[in-house]
C-alpha positions as CSV (number, residue, x, y, z in Angstrom):
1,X,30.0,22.5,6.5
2,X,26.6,21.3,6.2
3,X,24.9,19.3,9.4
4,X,21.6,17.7,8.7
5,X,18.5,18.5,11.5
6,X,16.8,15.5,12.3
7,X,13.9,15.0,14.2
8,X,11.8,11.7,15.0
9,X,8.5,11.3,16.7
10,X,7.3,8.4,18.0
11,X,4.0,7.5,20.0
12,X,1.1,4.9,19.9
13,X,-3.0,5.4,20.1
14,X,-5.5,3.1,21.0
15,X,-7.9,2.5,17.2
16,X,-11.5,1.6,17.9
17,X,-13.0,-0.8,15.5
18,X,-16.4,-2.1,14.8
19,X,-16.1,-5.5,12.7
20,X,-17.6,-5.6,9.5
21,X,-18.5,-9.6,10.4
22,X,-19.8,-9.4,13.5
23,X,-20.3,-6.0,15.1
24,X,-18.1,-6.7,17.8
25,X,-16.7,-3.6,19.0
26,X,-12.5,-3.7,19.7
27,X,-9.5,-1.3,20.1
28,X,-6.3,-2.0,19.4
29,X,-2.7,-0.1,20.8
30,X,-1.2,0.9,17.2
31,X,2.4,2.6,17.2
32,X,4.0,4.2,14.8
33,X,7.0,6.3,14.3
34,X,7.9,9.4,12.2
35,X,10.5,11.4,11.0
36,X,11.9,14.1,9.2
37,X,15.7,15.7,8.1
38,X,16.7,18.9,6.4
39,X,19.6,20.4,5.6
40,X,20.1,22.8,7.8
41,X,22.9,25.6,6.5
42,X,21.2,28.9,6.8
43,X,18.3,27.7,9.0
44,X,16.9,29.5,12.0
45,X,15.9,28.3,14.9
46,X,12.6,28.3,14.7
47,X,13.4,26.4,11.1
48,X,14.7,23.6,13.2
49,X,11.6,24.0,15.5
50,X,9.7,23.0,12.3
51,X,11.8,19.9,12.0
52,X,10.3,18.5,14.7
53,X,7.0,19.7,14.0
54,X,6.5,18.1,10.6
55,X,8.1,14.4,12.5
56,X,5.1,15.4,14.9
57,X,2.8,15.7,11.8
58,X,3.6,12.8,10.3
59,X,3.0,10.6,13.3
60,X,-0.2,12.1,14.0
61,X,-1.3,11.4,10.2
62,X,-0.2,7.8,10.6
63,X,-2.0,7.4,14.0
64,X,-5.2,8.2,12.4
65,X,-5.0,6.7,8.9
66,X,-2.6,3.7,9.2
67,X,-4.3,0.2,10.5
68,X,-2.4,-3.0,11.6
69,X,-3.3,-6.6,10.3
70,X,-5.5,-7.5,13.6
71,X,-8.8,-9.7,13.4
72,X,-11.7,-9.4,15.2
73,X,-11.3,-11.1,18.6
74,X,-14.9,-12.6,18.6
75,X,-15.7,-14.1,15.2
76,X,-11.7,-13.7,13.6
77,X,-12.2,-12.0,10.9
78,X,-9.6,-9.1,9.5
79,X,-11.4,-5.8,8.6
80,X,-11.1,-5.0,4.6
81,X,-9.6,-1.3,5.7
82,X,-6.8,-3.3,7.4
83,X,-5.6,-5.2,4.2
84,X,-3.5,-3.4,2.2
85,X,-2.7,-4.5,-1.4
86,X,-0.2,-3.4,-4.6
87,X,-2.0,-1.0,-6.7
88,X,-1.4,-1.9,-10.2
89,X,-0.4,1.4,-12.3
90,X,-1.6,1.5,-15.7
91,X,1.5,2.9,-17.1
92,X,3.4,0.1,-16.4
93,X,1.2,-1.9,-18.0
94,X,1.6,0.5,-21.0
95,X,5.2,0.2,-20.6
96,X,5.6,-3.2,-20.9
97,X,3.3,-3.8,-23.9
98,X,5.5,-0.4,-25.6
99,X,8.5,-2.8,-25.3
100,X,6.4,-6.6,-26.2
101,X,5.4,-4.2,-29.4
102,X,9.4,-3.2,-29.7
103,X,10.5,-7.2,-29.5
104,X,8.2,-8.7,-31.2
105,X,9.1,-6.1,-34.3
106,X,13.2,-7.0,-33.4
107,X,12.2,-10.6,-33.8
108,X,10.3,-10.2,-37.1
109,X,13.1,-7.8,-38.6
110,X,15.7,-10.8,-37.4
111,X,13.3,-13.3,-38.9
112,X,12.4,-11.6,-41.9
113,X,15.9,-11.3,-42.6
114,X,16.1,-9.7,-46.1
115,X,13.5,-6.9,-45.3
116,X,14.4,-3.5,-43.0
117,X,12.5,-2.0,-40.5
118,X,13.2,1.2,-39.5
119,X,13.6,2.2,-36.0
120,X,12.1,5.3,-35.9
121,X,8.8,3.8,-37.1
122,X,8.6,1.2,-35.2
123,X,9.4,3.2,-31.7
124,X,6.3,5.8,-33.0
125,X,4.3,2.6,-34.0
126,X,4.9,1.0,-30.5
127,X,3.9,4.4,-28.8
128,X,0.7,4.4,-30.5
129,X,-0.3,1.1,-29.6
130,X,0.7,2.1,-26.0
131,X,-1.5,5.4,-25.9
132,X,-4.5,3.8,-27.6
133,X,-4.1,0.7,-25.1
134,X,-3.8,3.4,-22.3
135,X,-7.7,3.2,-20.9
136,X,-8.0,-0.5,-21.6
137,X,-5.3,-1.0,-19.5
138,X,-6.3,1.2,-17.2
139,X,-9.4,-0.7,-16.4
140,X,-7.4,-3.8,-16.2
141,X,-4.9,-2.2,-13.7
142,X,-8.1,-1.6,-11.5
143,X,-9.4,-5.4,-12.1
144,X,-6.2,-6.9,-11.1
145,X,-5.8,-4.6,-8.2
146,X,-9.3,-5.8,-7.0
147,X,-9.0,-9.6,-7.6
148,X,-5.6,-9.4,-5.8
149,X,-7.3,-7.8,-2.9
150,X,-10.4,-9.9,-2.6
151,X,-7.8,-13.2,-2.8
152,X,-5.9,-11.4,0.0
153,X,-9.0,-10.9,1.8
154,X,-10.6,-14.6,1.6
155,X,-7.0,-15.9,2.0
156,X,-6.4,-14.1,5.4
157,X,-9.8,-14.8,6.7
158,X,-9.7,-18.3,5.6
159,X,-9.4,-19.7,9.0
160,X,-11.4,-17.7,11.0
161,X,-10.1,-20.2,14.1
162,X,-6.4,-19.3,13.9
163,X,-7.8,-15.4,13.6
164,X,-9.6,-15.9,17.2
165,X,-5.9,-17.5,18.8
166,X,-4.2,-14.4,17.5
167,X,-6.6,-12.1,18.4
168,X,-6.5,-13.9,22.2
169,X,-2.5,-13.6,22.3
170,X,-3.0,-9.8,21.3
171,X,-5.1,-9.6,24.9
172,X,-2.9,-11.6,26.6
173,X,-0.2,-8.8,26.0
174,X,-2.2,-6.0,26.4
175,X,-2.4,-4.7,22.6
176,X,-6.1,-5.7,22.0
177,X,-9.5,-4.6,24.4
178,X,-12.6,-5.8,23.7
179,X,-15.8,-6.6,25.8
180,X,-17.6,-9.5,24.6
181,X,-20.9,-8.8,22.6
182,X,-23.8,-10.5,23.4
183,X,-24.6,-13.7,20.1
184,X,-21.1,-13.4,19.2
């Protein structure tokens, strides 16, 4: 019978941040938690060690490279690391204009009722048009991941006001530090 090893990590680090807005230097009390299963038939103990060390790998790797959604305590503003958006893949993109091309050749075929298209062709014709559109779409993949982003960004820092209270009720609770910088 099979049993599965399971190991979680789980630990917090204070991030230091300069803002981008104002130069205000803050730290705030991240935490994160990792973890990690195998199955464990035939492992050795030192295999289950390992377990626990990738859990501990993975929570280190988060610690350092993962932010939190937390704006600068002296002018509000949200660092542009800390937003995170959807990156658009171009082959989705690709995918959907493979089947707009497979559609729009169903309607035609329904509408041109007394003439056939073959399947074959069409499916080879729609590929074609997918693989030439590839780097077109491609470049529009990166244009819509970057207006998406710079909406996020002017949309979360739109009320730079509301941005300070949060900030403030971080202190209060002890997940934000910050010394106040003089012209801020």
């Amino acid at each position: 019978m099979a049993t599965i090893t399971t190991a979680t990590a789980t630990g917090s680090a204070w991030k230091q941040v300069t803002c981008e807005g104002c130069g205000h230097k803050f730290e705030y009390l991240i935490k994160r938690s990792a973890s990690e299963s195998r199955d464990s038939r035939g492992l050795l103990s030192s295999d289950r060690n390992d377990v626990a060390d990738v859990a501990k790998y993975g929570l280190q790797y988060k610690l350092k490279h993962e932010t939190d959604l937390i704006p600068c305590p002296a002018c509000g503003v949200y660092q542009a690391e800390m937003i995170s958006t959807p990156e658009i893949r171009p082959m989705w993109l690709v995918i959907l204009l493979v089947v707009v091309v497979v559609v729009l050749l169903a309607v035609l075929d329904v509408l041109l009722k007394n003439v056939s298209i073959p399947v074959g062709p069409v499916l080879i014709a729609a590929l074609v048009v997918g693989g030439i559109a590839y780097i077109p779409l491609r470049k529009l993949s990166a244009v819509l991941t970057d207006t998406i982003y710079q909406y996020e960004y002017s949309r979360r820092n739109a009320n730079v006001e509301r941005n300070k209270k949060v900030a403030a009720d971080l202190e209060k609770k002890g997940r934000m530090r910050s010394q106040p910088v003089p012209g801020c």
